[in-house]
N, C-alpha and C positions, 0 to 999 in steps of 0.2 A: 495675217493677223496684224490691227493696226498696234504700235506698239504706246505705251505709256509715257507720259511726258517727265523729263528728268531735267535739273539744273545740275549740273559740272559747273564749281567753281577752278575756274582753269589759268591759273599766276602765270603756265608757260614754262614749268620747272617738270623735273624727271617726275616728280609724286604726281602732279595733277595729269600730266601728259596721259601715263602709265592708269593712272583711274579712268580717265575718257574712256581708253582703249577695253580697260573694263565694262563698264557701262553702258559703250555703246554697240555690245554685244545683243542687250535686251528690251532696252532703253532708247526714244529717240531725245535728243539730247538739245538744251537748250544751254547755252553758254554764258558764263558770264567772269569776266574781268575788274579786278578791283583795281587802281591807282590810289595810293594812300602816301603817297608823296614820298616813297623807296627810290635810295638811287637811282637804279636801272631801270624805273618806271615803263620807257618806251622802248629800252630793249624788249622788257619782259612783253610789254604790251605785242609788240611784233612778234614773237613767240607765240601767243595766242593764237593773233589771227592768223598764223602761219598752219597753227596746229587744227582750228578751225576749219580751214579750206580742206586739210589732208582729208577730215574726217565731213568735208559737207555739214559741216553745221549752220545753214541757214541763219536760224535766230540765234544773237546773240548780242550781249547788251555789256558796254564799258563804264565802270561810273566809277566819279572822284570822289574820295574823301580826304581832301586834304588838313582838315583837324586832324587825323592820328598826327603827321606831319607838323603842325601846332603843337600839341599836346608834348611831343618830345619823348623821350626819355628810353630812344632808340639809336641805334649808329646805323642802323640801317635807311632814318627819316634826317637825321640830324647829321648834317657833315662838320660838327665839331666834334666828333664823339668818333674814336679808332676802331673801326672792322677792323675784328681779331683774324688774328692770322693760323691760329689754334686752336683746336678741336677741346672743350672744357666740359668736365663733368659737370659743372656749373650753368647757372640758367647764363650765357652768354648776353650781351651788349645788344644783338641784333634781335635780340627777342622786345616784339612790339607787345604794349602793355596790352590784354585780354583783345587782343589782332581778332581773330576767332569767331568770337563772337560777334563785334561788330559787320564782317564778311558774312557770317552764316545769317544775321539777323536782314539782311539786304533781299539776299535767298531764299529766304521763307517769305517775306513781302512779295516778290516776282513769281515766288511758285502758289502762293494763294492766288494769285492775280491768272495764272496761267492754267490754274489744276493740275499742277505737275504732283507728282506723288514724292519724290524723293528729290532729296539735294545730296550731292556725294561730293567729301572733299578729299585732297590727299592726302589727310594728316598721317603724320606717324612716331606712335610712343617711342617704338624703341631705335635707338641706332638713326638718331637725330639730337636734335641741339636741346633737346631735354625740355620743349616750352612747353609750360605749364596747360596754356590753353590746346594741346596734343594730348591729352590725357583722355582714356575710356571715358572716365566717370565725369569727366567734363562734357562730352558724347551723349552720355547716360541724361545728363542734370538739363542738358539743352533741348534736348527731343521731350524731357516731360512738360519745358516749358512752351515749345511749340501748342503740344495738347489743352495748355491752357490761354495761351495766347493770341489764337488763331479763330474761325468761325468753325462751327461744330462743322462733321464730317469732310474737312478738309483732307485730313488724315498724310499730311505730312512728315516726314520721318527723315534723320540724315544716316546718310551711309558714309562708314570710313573704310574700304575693304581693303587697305593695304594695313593699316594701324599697329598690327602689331608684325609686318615685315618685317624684314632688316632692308637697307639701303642695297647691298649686293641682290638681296633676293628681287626687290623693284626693278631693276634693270635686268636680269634674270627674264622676269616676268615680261618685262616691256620687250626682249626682242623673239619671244616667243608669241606674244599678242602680234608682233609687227606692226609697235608704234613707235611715230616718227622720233623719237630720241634727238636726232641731227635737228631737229629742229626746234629743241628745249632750249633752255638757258635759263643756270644756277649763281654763274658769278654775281656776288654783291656789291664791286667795285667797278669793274669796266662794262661799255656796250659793243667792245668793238673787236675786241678779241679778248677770252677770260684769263682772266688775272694768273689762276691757279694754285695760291699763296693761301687766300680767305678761307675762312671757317668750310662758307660751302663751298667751293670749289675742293679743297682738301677731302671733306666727305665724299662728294661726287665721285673723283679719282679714285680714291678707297673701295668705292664698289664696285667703277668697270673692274679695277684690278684686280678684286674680290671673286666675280662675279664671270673671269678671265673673259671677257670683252674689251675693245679696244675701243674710247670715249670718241663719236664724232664729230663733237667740236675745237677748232682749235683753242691752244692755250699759250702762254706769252711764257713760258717754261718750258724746256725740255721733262720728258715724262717716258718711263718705261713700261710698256703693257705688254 
């Protein structure tokens, strides 16, 4: 049976990795990479296509938007601005203003264009950095605006199926899927070996250890798993 056309929005991070591996259970999969002027832009980018090749993903498409990078008002686009080192109740520093949206809004353009039926991203409510645009009902608000925004019977729809995991239970999940993990990357500061220090790096580590897995990339720290 031939199978249904899907967009994986794919950063190259444990979440998005962990959703491919989801989706391309059912799914054939169309990929796509945002560059929005983040530090580690062409680390992450390497990641992708790293994660691409595991999973044979043919098409896939990279595009810049380097206005969020303009716009500012991120530590994650702006290197005057300190990546925390701290895991904060709080909407942290590194939270890009309505990120989200503008990615998913890219994704709905390429899957009209493609007839792909769904876009699936990694987001996740709970047991992450609390960013606003990760929320259900942002989920909810963006799929009714697909329905009005789009050409009738398109019938586009996003999928979030980790959303309401926890971080340990993703990697949990990723090495029972048998995805490449060792070939993710979360750190927000370095490309060359992870920091281990940063917001996500801190989380990451929190789940192998959670999760009792031992994290396969290196880290510029000593670490006990």
């Amino acid at each position: 049976m031939k199978k249904e056309k899907a967009i994986i929005l794919l950063s190259g991070g444990i979440d998005s990795c962990v959703t491919a591996a989801i989706a391309n259970q059912n799914y054939k999969l169309f990929a796509l990479h945002i560059n929005y002027g983040q530090r580690t832009s062409d680390r992450e980018e390497k990641s992708f296509n790293d994660i691409c090749r595991f999973y044979n993903i043919e098409k896939k498409l990279s595009v810049d938007i380097d206005y969020l990078r303009k716009i500012g008002g991120s530590s994650l686009t702006d290197v005057r601005l300190k990546v925390p080192d701290k895991v904060s109740k709080d909407i942290p520093s590194t939270y890009v203003p309505f990120r989200n949206a503008n990615l998913l809004g890219i994704a709905v353009s390429w899957a009209e264009v493609i007839n792909a039926k769904k876009v699936f991203i990694g987001a996740m409510e709970e047991d992450s950095s609390g960013y606003p645009d990760c929320r259900e009902n942002f989920f909810k608000a963006y799929n009714e605006a697909i329905k009005f925004g789009t050409k009738p019977k398109t019938d586009i729809s996003i999928e979030t199926p980790i959303l309401h995991k926890s971080k340990s239970e993703v990697v949990k999940l990723g090495f029972k899927l048998k995805a490449p993990l060792h070939l993710t990357w979360s750190c927000y500061q370095n490309s060359e070996i992870a920091c281990g220090v940063c917001e996500s790096c801190r989380l990451r580590i929190n789940a192998f250890q959670k999760a009792g897995y031992k994290d396969p990339i290196l880290y510029e720290i000593s670490i006990k798993w």
